[in-house]
C-alpha positions in Angstrom: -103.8 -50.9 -101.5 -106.2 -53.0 -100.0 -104.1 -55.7 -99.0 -101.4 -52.9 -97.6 -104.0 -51.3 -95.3 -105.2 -55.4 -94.2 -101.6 -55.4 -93.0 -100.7 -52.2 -91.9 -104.2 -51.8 -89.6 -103.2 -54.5 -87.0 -99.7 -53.5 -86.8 -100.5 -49.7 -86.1 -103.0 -51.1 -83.9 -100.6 -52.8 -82.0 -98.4 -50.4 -81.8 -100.8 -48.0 -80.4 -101.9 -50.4 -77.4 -98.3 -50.8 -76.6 -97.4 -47.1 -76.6 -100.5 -46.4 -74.3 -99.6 -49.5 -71.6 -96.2 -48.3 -71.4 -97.5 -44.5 -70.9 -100.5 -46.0 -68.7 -98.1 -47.9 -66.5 -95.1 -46.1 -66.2 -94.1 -43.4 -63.3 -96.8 -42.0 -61.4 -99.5 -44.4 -63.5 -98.1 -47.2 -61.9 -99.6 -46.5 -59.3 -102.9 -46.0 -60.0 -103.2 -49.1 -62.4 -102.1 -50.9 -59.5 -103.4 -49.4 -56.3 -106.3 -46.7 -57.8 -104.2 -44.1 -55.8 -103.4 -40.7 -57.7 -100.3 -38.7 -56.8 -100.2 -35.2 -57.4 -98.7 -34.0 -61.2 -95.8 -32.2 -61.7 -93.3 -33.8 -59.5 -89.7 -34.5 -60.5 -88.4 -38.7 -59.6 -85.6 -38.5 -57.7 -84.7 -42.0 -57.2 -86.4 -45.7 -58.4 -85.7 -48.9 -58.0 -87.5 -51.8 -58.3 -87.0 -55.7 -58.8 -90.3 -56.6 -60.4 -88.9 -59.1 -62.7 -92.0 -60.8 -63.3 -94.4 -60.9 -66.2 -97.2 -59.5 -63.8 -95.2 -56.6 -62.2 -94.3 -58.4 -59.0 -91.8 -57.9 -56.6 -90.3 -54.6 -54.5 -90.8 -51.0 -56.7 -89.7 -47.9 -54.8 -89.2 -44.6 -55.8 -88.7 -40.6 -54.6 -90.2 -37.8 -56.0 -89.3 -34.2 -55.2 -93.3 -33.3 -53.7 -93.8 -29.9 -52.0 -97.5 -30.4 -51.9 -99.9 -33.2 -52.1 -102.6 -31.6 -53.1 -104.5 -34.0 -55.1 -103.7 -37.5 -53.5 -106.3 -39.5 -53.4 -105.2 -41.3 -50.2 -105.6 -40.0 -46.5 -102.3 -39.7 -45.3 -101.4 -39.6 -41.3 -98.7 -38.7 -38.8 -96.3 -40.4 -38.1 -95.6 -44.4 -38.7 -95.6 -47.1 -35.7 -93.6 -50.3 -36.2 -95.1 -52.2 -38.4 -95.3 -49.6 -41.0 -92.1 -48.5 -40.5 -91.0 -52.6 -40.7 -92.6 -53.3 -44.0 -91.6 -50.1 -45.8 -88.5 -51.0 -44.8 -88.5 -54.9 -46.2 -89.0 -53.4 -49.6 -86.1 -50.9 -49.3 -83.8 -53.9 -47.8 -84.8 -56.2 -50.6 -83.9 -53.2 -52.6 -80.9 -52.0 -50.9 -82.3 -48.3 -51.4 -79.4 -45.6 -49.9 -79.8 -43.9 -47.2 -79.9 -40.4 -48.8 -82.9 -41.8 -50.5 -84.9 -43.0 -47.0 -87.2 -41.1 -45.6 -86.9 -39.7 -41.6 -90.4 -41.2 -39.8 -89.5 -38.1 -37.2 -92.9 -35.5 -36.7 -93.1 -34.0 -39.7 -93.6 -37.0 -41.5 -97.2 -38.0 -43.0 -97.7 -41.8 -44.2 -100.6 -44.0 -45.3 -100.9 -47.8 -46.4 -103.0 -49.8 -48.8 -103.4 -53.3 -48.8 -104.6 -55.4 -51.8 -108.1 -56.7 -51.0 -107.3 -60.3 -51.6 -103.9 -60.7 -50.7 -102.8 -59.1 -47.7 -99.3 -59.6 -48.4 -98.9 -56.5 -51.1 -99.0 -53.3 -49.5 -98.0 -49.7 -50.7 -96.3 -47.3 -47.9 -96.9 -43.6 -48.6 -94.5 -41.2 -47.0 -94.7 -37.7 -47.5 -92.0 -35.3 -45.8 -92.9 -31.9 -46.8 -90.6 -32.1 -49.4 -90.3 -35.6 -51.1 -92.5 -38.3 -51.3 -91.9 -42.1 -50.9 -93.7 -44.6 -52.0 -92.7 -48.4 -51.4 -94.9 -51.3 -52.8 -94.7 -54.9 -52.8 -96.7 -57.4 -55.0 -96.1 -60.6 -54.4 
């Protein structure tokens, strides 16, 4: 019995950590592991995509949830998006090739926020909330 529970323990152990990363980084967690920004619960993914093919996560990851309300966000969104927003939310839906249906309209109504990573100004995660869905595009290089 001994020697059982000597080699079940690390196994349920690791089995444990494993279920928890994939929890812990997965969907909406994703974000916050990477970024420390919380999305609102309860929305439905409409659309992901991503090409992070690398054993840290890097690469383009975009996705569309259904959002009436961002109640809970932990980022300041604004209105609108000037140029360069709209040109690097855009390089990681290119790399991507995201469809249209699944793009967000920068018209009025639209409210958007960036992050850049402290020591690497080259990721970035667009925010883009419609009303109705929100889009979030990130690059980690």
């Amino acid at each position: 019995i001994a020697l059982g529970a000597i080699i079940t323990a690390p196994l349920v152990f690791a089995c444990c950590v494993l279920l928890y990363t994939s929890a812990r980084y997965s969907g909406t967690g994703i974000y916050e592991a990477n970024w420390g920004v919380t999305v609102p619960d309860g929305m439905t993914e409409l659309y992901h995509d991503d090409d992070t093919g690398g054993l840290q996560g890097d690469g383009p990851r975009y996705t569309v949830y259904s959002c009436e309300d961002i109640w809970g966000m932990s980022v300041e969104l604004k209105p609108g998006a000037d140029e360069d927003f709209q040109t690097g939310f855009h390089e990681v839906t290119d790399e991507l090739g995201v469809p249209e249906a699944y793009l967000p309209d920068f018209g009025a109504e639209s409210q958007c926020g960036k992050i850049t990573d402290d020591f690497d100004e080259r990721n970035n995660l667009y925010i883009v909330w419609d009303g109705a869905r929100l889009y979030l595009a990130e690059w980690i290089m």
